[in-house]
C-alpha distance (Angstrom), angle and dihedral (degrees) to the residues before:
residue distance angle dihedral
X1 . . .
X2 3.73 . .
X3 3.91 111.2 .
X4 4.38 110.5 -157.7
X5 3.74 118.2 -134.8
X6 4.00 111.3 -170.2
X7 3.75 98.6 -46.5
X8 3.98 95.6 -32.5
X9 4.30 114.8 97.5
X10 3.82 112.1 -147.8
X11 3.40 124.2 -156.1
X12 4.43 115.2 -153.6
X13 4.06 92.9 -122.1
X14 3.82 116.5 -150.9
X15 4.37 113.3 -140.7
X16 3.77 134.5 177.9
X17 3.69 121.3 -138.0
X18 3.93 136.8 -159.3
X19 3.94 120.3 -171.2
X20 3.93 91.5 -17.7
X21 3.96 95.1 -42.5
X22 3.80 139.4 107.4
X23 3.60 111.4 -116.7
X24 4.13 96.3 164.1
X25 3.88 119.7 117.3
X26 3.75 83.2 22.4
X27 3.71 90.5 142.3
X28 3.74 136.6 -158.9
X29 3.81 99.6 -70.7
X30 3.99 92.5 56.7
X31 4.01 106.7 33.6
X32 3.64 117.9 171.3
X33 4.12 99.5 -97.0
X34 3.70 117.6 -140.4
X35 3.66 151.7 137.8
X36 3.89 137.7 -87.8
X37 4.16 101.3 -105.9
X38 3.51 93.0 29.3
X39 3.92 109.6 130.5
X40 3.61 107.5 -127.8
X41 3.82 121.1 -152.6
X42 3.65 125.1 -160.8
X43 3.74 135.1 171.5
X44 3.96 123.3 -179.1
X45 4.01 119.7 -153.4
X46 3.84 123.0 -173.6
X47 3.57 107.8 -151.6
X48 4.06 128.1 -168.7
X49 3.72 98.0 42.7
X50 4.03 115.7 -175.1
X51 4.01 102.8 -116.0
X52 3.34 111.7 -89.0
X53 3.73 96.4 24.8
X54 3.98 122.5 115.3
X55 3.53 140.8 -171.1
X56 3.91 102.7 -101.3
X57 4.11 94.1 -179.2
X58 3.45 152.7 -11.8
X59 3.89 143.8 -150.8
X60 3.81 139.9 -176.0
X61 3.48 121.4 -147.9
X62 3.96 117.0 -177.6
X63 3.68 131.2 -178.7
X64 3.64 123.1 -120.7
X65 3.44 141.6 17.2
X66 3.67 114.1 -29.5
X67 4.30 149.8 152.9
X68 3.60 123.4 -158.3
X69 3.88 92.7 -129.0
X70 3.87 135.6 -7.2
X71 4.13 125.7 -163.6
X72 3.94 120.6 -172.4
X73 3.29 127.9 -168.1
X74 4.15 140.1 178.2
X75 3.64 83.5 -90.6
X76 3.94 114.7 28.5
X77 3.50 141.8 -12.7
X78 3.83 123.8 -139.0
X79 4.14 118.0 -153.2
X80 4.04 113.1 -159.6
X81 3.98 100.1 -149.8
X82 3.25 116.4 -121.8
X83 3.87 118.8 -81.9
X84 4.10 122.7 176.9
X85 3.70 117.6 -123.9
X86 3.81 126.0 -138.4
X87 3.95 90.1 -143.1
X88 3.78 127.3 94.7
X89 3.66 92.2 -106.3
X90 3.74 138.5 69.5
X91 4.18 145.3 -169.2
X92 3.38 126.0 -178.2
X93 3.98 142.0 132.7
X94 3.35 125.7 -130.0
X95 3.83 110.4 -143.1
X96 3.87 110.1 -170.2
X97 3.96 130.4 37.0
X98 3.86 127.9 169.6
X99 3.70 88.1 -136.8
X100 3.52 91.0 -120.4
X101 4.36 114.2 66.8
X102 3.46 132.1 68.9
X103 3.22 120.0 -126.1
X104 3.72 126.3 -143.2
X105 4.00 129.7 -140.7
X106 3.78 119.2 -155.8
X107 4.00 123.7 -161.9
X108 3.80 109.6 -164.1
X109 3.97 120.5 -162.0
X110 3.95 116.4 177.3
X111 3.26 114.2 -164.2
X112 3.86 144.8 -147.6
X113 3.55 103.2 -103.5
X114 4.15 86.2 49.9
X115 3.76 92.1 -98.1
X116 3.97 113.0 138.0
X117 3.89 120.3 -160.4
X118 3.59 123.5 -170.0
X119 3.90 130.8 -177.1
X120 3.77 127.7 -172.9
X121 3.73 132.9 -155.5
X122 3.81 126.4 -171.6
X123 3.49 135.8 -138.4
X124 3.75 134.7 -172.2
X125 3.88 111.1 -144.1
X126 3.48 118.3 -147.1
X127 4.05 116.8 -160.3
X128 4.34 128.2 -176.8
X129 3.48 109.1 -88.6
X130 4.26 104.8 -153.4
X131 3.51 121.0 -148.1
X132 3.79 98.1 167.6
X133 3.78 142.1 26.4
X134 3.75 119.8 152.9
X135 4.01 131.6 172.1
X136 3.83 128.1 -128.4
X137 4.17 117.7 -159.9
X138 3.52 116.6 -141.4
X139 3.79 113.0 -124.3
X140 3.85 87.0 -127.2
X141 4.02 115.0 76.2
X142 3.92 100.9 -101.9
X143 4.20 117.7 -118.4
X144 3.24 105.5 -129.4
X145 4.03 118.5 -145.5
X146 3.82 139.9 98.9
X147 3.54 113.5 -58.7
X148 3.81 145.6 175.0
X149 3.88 99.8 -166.3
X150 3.88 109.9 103.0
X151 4.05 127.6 -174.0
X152 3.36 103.1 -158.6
X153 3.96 137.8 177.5
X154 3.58 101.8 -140.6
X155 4.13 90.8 -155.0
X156 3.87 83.9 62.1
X157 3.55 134.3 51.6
X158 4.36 100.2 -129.4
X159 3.79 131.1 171.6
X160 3.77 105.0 -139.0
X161 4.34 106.0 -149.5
X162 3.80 115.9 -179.9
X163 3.64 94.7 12.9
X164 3.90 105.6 -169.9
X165 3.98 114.2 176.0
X166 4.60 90.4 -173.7
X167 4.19 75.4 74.4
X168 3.65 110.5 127.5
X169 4.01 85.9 -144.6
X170 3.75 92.9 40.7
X171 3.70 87.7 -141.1
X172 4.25 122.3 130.7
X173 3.52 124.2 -100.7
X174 3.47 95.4 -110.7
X175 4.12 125.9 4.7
X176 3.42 116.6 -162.1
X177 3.83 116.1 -158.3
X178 3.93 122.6 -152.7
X179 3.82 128.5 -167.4
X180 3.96 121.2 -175.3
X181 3.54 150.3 131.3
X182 3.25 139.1 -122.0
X183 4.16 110.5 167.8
X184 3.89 79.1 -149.0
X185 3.78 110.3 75.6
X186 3.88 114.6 -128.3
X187 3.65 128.6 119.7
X188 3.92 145.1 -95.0
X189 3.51 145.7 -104.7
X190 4.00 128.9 -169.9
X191 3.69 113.0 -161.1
X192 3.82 131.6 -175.1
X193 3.81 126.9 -173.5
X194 3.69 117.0 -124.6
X195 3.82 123.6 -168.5
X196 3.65 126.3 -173.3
């Protein structure tokens, strides 16, 4: 609701910031650009309140497919789902993209006096796009088992399985060999799921 200082009406205005900037009303020509993984932190801020007038809840609403948090390890990786807070702050990851929509991000604050204000930022998600992955058997017969020890080619992304260093080539098991592009930057990860 419009508060009236002197002859001048002011309006409480509702903004969404990232690393200290505004990135509201950004609009579809100039999304935020970044990268499937990234950790994306918000926080919304309502300024020119009427006196007396408080911020009685917030929301987050963001397009897409995300998780509030995700932790990998050698041996598992646990995904929290994705839960909106009622705080003026959020984190959260989104972990697919088509490559090709924008995705929007709405901060909610209701207000005292029953007023809601909403703001919404967009952001254009960019994901790998793989156009090669290819496997090369050892000449050894791989051991299969859990393992830490890696041989990798640090000009190619490779996913080491059966890792065996006693080999009289010293080469994995199996290397698997990824090619892709991203136009982003970032890094890759090769994953294969073992049962036992």
């Amino acid at each position: 609701m419009p508060q009236t200082r002197g002859q001048v009406t002011v309006s409480p205005t509702v903004t969404i910031s990232r690393a200290g900037s505004v990135i509201s009303g950004n609009g579809s020509s100039n999304p935020v650009v970044v990268s499937v993984g990234d950790p994306i932190a918000l926080s919304g801020a309502v300024a020119g309140l009427p006196g007396g007038v408080t911020i009685s809840s917030q929301s987050w609403a963001p397009g897409g497919t995300v998780v509030s948090n995700y932790v990998q390890s050698l041996t598992q990786g646990t995904v929290t789902s994705f839960s909106a807070p009622n705080a003026g702050s959020l984190t959260f990851y989104w972990i697919d993209s088509d490559n090709m929509t924008n995705y929007p991000v709405t901060y909610t604050a209701n207000l005292s006096n029953n007023t809601t204000l909403t703001a919404t930022a967009l952001f254009h998600v960019a994901r790998p796009t793989p156009f090669s992955l290819s496997g090369t058997v050892s000449s050894m017969t791989p051991v299969v088992n859990a393992s830490n020890q890696q041989n990798v080619d640090a000009s190619t992304p490779t996913l080491n399985f059966g890792y065996n260093p006693s080999f009289n080539d010293g080469s994995p098991g199996i290397t698997y060999n990824m090619q892709a592009t991203t136009g982003y930057g970032g890094s890759f990860a090769l994953l294969q799921p073992k049962s036992t």
